[in-house]
N, C-alpha and C positions, 0 to 999 in steps of 0.2 A: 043769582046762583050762590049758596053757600059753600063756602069754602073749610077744610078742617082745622082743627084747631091751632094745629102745627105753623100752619100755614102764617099764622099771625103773630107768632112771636118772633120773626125775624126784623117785622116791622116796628114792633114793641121799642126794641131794643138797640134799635137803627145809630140813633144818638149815641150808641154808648164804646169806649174804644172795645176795638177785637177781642183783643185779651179777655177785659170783664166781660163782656157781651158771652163769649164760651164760655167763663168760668159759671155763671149767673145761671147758664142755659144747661150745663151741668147740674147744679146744684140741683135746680128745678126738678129738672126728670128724675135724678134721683132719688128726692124729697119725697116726691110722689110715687116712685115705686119703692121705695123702702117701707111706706106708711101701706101699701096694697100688701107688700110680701110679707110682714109681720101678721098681717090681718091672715094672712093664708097661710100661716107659719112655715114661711119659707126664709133661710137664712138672706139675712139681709146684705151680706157678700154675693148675694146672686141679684140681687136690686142693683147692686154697685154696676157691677160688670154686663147687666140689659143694661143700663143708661148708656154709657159708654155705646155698646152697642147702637142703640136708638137713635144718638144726635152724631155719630160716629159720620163719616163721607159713603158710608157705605148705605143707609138705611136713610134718613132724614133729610143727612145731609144739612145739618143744621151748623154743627162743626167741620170743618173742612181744611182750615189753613194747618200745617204740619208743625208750624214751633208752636203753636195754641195747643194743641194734641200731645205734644212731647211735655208740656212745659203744665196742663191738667195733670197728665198723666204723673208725674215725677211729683208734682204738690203732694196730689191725692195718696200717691204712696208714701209719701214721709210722714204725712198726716197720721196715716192709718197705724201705719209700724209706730208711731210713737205710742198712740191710744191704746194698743195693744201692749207695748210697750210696759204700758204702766201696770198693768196686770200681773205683771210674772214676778214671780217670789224669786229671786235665786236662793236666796238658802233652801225651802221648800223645793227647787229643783235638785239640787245637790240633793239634797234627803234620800233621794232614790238609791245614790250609792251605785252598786257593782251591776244591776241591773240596765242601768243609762249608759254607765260609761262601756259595757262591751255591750249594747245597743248601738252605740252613737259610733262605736272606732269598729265593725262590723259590717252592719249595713251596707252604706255604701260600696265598699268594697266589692262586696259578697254579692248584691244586686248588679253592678257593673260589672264583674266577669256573668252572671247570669245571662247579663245581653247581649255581652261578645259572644258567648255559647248559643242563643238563638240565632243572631244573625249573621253568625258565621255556618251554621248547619243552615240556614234559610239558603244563603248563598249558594253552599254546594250543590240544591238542589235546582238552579239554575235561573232563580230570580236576580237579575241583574241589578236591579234598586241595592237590596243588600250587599253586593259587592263593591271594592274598590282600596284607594288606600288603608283609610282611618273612619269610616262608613262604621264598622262593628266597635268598635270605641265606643265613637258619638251616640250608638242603640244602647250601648253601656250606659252612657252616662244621663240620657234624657229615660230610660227607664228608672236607675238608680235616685232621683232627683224627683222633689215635689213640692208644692207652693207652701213656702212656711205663714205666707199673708194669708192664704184662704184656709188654710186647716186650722191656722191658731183662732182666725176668727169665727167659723163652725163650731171650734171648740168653747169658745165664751160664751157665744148665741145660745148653746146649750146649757151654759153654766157649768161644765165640765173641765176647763182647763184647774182647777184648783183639786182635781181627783187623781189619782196613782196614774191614770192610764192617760188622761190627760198630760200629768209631769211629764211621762217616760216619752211620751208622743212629741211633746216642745222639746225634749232632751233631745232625741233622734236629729227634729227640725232644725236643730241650731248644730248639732254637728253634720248635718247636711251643706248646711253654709258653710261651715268652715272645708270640709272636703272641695264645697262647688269656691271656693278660694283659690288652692291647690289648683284646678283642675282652669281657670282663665288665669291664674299666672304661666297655666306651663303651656295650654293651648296652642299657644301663636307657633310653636315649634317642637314640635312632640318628637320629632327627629335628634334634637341638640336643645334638649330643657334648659331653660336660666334657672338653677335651684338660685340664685342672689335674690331674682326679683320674687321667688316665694319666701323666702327670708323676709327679705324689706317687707313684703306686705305683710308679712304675720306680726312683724315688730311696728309699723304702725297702728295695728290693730290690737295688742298691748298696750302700747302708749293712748294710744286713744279709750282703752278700756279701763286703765287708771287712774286717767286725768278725770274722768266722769265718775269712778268710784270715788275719788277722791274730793271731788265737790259736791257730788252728793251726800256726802259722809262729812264733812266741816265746812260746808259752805251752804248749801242750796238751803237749809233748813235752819239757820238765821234768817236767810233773805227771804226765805218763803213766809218764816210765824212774821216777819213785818208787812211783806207786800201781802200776807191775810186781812190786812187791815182795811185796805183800800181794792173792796171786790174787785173792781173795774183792771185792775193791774194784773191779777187773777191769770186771768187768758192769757193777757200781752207778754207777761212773763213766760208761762210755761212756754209757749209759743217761741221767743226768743231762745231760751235753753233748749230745745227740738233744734229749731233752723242753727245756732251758735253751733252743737253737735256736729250738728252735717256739715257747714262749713271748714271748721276746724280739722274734719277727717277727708275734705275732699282736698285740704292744701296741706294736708299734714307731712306728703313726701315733699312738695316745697320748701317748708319751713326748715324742716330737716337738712333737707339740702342748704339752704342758706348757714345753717348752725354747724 
Protein backbone atom coordinates (compact mmCIF):
# COMPACT_ATOMS: atom_id res chain seq x y z
CA UNK A 1 0.00 0.00 0.00
CA UNK A 2 1.32 3.39 -0.69
CA UNK A 3 1.26 5.59 1.76
CA UNK A 4 1.17 9.97 1.28
CA UNK A 5 3.92 11.89 1.43
CA UNK A 6 3.02 13.38 4.61
CA UNK A 7 3.11 10.34 6.15
CA UNK A 8 7.07 10.01 5.86
CA UNK A 9 8.32 12.80 7.06
CA UNK A 10 7.76 12.25 10.63
CA UNK A 11 9.83 9.14 10.21
CA UNK A 12 12.45 11.29 8.31
CA UNK A 13 13.04 13.27 11.15
CA UNK A 14 12.51 10.77 14.05
CA UNK A 15 16.20 11.29 15.17
CA UNK A 16 16.13 14.80 15.50
CA UNK A 17 15.16 16.81 18.95
CA UNK A 18 11.25 18.13 18.93
CA UNK A 19 12.05 21.65 18.66
CA UNK A 20 14.31 21.33 15.26
CA UNK A 21 12.22 18.43 14.10
CA UNK A 22 8.99 21.45 13.95
CA UNK A 23 11.12 24.14 13.17
CA UNK A 24 12.62 22.04 9.90
CA UNK A 25 8.96 20.66 9.32
CA UNK A 26 7.86 24.31 9.16
CA UNK A 27 10.35 25.71 7.09
CA UNK A 28 9.61 22.94 4.58
CA UNK A 29 6.00 23.33 4.02
CA UNK A 30 6.46 26.77 3.87
CA UNK A 31 9.54 26.61 1.36
CA UNK A 32 7.22 25.02 -0.76
CA UNK A 33 4.26 26.88 -0.69
CA UNK A 34 5.68 30.10 -0.83
CA UNK A 35 7.69 28.81 -4.18
CA UNK A 36 3.77 27.39 -5.55
CA UNK A 37 2.19 30.93 -4.33
CA UNK A 38 4.61 33.23 -6.01
CA UNK A 39 4.18 31.03 -9.13
CA UNK A 40 0.44 31.85 -8.81
CA UNK A 41 1.06 35.28 -7.73
CA UNK A 42 -0.35 34.97 -4.59
CA UNK A 43 1.09 37.02 -1.53
CA UNK A 44 3.49 34.87 0.03
CA UNK A 45 2.15 35.96 3.59
CA UNK A 46 -0.61 33.71 2.66
CA UNK A 47 2.01 30.66 2.03
CA UNK A 48 3.12 31.72 5.67
CA UNK A 49 -0.19 31.25 7.31
CA UNK A 50 -1.45 27.70 5.07
CA UNK A 51 1.80 26.11 6.46
CA UNK A 52 1.03 26.98 9.77
CA UNK A 53 -2.11 25.79 8.94
CA UNK A 54 -1.08 22.38 7.32
CA UNK A 55 1.54 20.96 9.99
CA UNK A 56 -0.67 22.83 12.67
CA UNK A 57 -2.61 19.69 15.39
CA UNK A 58 -5.41 20.62 13.44
CA UNK A 59 -4.76 19.46 9.73
CA UNK A 60 -1.59 17.18 9.67
CA UNK A 61 -0.97 16.97 12.66
CA UNK A 62 2.67 17.01 11.97
CA UNK A 63 3.15 19.79 14.80
CA UNK A 64 1.36 19.21 17.89
CA UNK A 65 3.33 19.77 21.15
CA UNK A 66 2.09 23.57 22.36
CA UNK A 67 5.72 25.21 23.55
CA UNK A 68 7.04 24.05 19.75
CA UNK A 69 3.90 26.18 18.43
CA UNK A 70 4.27 29.10 20.86
CA UNK A 71 7.96 29.23 20.61
CA UNK A 72 7.68 28.78 15.93
CA UNK A 73 5.20 31.06 16.24
CA UNK A 74 7.08 34.03 18.37
CA UNK A 75 10.68 33.17 16.15
CA UNK A 76 8.72 33.48 12.89
CA UNK A 77 7.14 36.78 14.08
CA UNK A 78 10.38 38.59 15.09
CA UNK A 79 11.94 37.11 12.06
CA UNK A 80 9.42 38.72 9.80
CA UNK A 81 8.95 42.15 11.69
CA UNK A 82 12.52 42.72 11.48
CA UNK A 83 12.86 41.89 7.44
CA UNK A 84 10.08 44.18 7.22
CA UNK A 85 11.69 46.12 9.46
CA UNK A 86 14.39 46.96 7.33
CA UNK A 87 12.18 48.45 4.72
CA UNK A 88 10.76 51.46 6.22
CA UNK A 89 12.27 54.85 5.64
CA UNK A 90 11.19 56.91 8.62
CA UNK A 91 12.21 60.06 7.40
CA UNK A 92 10.18 58.95 4.04
CA UNK A 93 7.36 58.29 6.63
CA UNK A 94 7.35 61.41 8.30
CA UNK A 95 7.42 63.12 4.83
CA UNK A 96 3.62 62.68 4.81
CA UNK A 97 3.21 65.34 7.36
CA UNK A 98 -0.35 66.54 8.44
CA UNK A 99 -1.94 63.84 6.40
CA UNK A 100 -0.35 60.66 8.69
CA UNK A 101 -0.49 62.29 11.73
CA UNK A 102 -4.43 63.13 11.86
CA UNK A 103 -4.74 59.64 9.99
CA UNK A 104 -2.89 58.01 12.73
CA UNK A 105 -4.42 60.16 16.00
CA UNK A 106 -8.17 59.54 14.26
CA UNK A 107 -8.68 56.39 13.17
CA UNK A 108 -8.66 54.45 15.84
CA UNK A 109 -10.76 56.34 17.75
CA UNK A 110 -13.17 57.13 15.21
CA UNK A 111 -13.38 53.35 14.18
CA UNK A 112 -13.86 52.20 17.96
CA UNK A 113 -16.87 54.34 18.84
CA UNK A 114 -18.10 53.05 15.22
CA UNK A 115 -18.24 49.59 16.94
CA UNK A 116 -19.73 50.56 20.20
CA UNK A 117 -22.39 52.14 17.77
CA UNK A 118 -22.99 48.86 15.97
CA UNK A 119 -23.05 46.63 18.75
CA UNK A 120 -24.75 48.57 21.02
CA UNK A 121 -27.81 49.20 18.39
CA UNK A 122 -27.13 45.14 17.49
CA UNK A 123 -27.96 44.62 21.20
CA UNK A 124 -31.09 46.67 21.52
CA UNK A 125 -32.32 44.72 18.86
CA UNK A 126 -32.21 41.54 21.11
CA UNK A 127 -29.17 39.76 20.02
CA UNK A 128 -27.84 38.57 23.29
CA UNK A 129 -23.94 37.92 21.91
CA UNK A 130 -23.73 41.71 21.62
CA UNK A 131 -24.82 42.38 24.95
CA UNK A 132 -23.08 42.54 28.35
CA UNK A 133 -20.54 44.46 30.29
CA UNK A 134 -17.63 45.59 28.12
CA UNK A 135 -18.86 43.33 24.87
CA UNK A 136 -19.32 46.85 22.67
CA UNK A 137 -15.78 48.15 23.59
CA UNK A 138 -14.14 44.94 22.76
CA UNK A 139 -16.37 45.17 18.78
CA UNK A 140 -14.76 48.73 19.15
CA UNK A 141 -11.75 47.72 19.37
CA UNK A 142 -11.22 44.34 17.21
CA UNK A 143 -13.10 46.28 14.44
CA UNK A 144 -10.75 49.40 14.93
CA UNK A 145 -7.38 47.17 14.85
CA UNK A 146 -5.71 45.38 11.94
CA UNK A 147 -2.50 43.19 11.29
CA UNK A 148 0.35 45.63 10.80
CA UNK A 149 2.56 42.17 9.81
CA UNK A 150 0.19 41.05 7.01
CA UNK A 151 -0.57 44.44 5.40
CA UNK A 152 2.90 45.87 5.59
CA UNK A 153 3.92 42.58 3.94
CA UNK A 154 1.11 42.77 1.02
CA UNK A 155 2.28 45.93 0.77
CA UNK A 156 6.16 45.11 -0.20
CA UNK A 157 5.04 41.91 -2.22
CA UNK A 158 3.62 44.57 -4.31
CA UNK A 159 6.33 46.83 -4.15
CA UNK A 160 4.09 49.58 -2.86
CA UNK A 161 5.18 50.25 0.48
CA UNK A 162 7.78 52.99 -0.79
CA UNK A 163 4.54 55.00 -2.54
CA UNK A 164 2.32 57.90 -0.80
CA UNK A 165 -0.50 55.34 -0.02
CA UNK A 166 1.67 52.88 0.99
CA UNK A 167 3.65 55.59 3.62
CA UNK A 168 0.25 56.89 4.99
CA UNK A 169 -1.10 53.05 5.28
CA UNK A 170 2.27 52.00 7.63
CA UNK A 171 1.75 55.51 9.27
CA UNK A 172 -1.94 54.49 10.22
CA UNK A 173 -0.37 50.83 11.14
CA UNK A 174 2.02 51.92 13.51
CA UNK A 175 -0.22 54.42 15.27
CA UNK A 176 -2.52 51.52 15.48
CA UNK A 177 0.12 49.78 17.72
CA UNK A 178 0.64 52.53 19.74
CA UNK A 179 -3.33 52.99 20.45
CA UNK A 180 -3.35 48.88 20.76
CA UNK A 181 -0.44 49.90 23.65
CA UNK A 182 -3.02 52.07 25.48
CA UNK A 183 -5.65 49.83 25.11
CA UNK A 184 -3.60 46.13 26.96
CA UNK A 185 -2.19 48.55 29.47
CA UNK A 186 -5.56 49.72 30.48
CA UNK A 187 -7.52 46.42 29.64
CA UNK A 188 -7.13 44.37 32.82
CA UNK A 189 -9.35 47.10 34.48
CA UNK A 190 -11.39 49.45 32.53
CA UNK A 191 -13.29 50.09 35.70
CA UNK A 192 -10.06 51.81 37.71
CA UNK A 193 -7.33 52.28 34.67
CA UNK A 194 -3.59 52.32 35.88
CA UNK A 195 -2.74 55.48 33.83
CA UNK A 196 1.10 54.73 35.76
CA UNK A 197 1.47 51.55 33.90
CA UNK A 198 0.56 53.38 30.36
CA UNK A 199 3.16 55.87 31.33
CA UNK A 200 5.75 53.16 32.13
CA UNK A 201 5.03 51.46 28.99
CA UNK A 202 5.17 54.32 26.70
CA UNK A 203 8.49 55.44 28.49
CA UNK A 204 10.06 52.09 27.90
CA UNK A 205 9.11 52.31 24.44
CA UNK A 206 11.08 55.81 24.28
CA UNK A 207 13.92 54.44 25.76
CA UNK A 208 14.01 51.45 23.84
CA UNK A 209 13.28 53.71 20.70
CA UNK A 210 16.63 55.83 21.43
CA UNK A 211 18.82 53.48 22.44
CA UNK A 212 18.26 51.75 18.90
CA UNK A 213 18.37 55.26 17.21
CA UNK A 214 21.06 55.83 18.78
CA UNK A 215 23.23 52.72 17.72
CA UNK A 216 22.05 52.82 14.72
CA UNK A 217 23.17 56.24 14.07
CA UNK A 218 27.02 55.88 15.84
CA UNK A 219 27.50 52.47 16.21
CA UNK A 220 26.00 49.78 14.09
CA UNK A 221 27.65 51.35 10.93
CA UNK A 222 31.30 50.96 12.07
CA UNK A 223 30.48 47.48 13.21
CA UNK A 224 28.64 46.73 10.04
CA UNK A 225 31.48 48.51 7.15
CA UNK A 226 34.00 45.76 9.24
CA UNK A 227 31.69 42.70 9.93
CA UNK A 228 31.21 43.45 5.61
CA UNK A 229 34.29 42.09 5.50
CA UNK A 230 33.77 38.70 6.55
CA UNK A 231 30.27 37.56 4.76
CA UNK A 232 29.69 34.73 6.99
CA UNK A 233 29.30 37.31 10.03
CA UNK A 234 26.70 38.97 7.80
CA UNK A 235 23.59 36.89 9.09
CA UNK A 236 24.95 36.21 12.67
CA UNK A 237 25.27 39.73 13.23
CA UNK A 238 22.13 41.14 12.00
CA UNK A 239 20.44 38.32 13.63
CA UNK A 240 22.06 39.19 17.10
CA UNK A 241 20.88 43.00 16.76
CA UNK A 242 17.13 41.66 16.01
CA UNK A 243 17.11 39.02 18.96
CA UNK A 244 19.60 41.80 21.32
CA UNK A 245 16.43 44.30 20.51
CA UNK A 246 13.93 42.08 21.70
CA UNK A 247 15.70 41.02 24.52
CA UNK A 248 16.70 44.28 25.77
CA UNK A 249 12.87 45.62 25.52
CA UNK A 250 11.37 42.37 27.07
CA UNK A 251 13.54 43.19 30.50
CA UNK A 252 13.65 46.80 29.98
CA UNK A 253 11.05 47.33 32.86
CA UNK A 254 13.52 45.06 34.85
CA UNK A 255 16.42 46.80 34.42
CA UNK A 256 14.65 50.00 35.09
CA UNK A 257 13.45 48.67 38.16
CA UNK A 258 16.87 47.56 39.43
CA UNK A 259 18.20 51.34 38.38
Amino acid sequence: MSLPLLSFLPLASAGLPPIVRDIGMCLLVAGVLSVVFTKLKIPTIAAFLTAGVIVGPVVSKLVVERESIDTIAGLGLVLLLFLIGLEIDVRKLMASGKTLILSGLLQFPLCVAFGFACSVGISALGWEAFSGGYTAIYVGFTMAASSTLIAVKLFQDRAQLDTVVGRVCLGVLIFQDIWSIVVLAVQPNFADPKLGVVLLTFLDVVILTLFALAMAKWVLPFAFRWISKIPELMLVAATAWCFGIGFLGNNLGHLLGLV
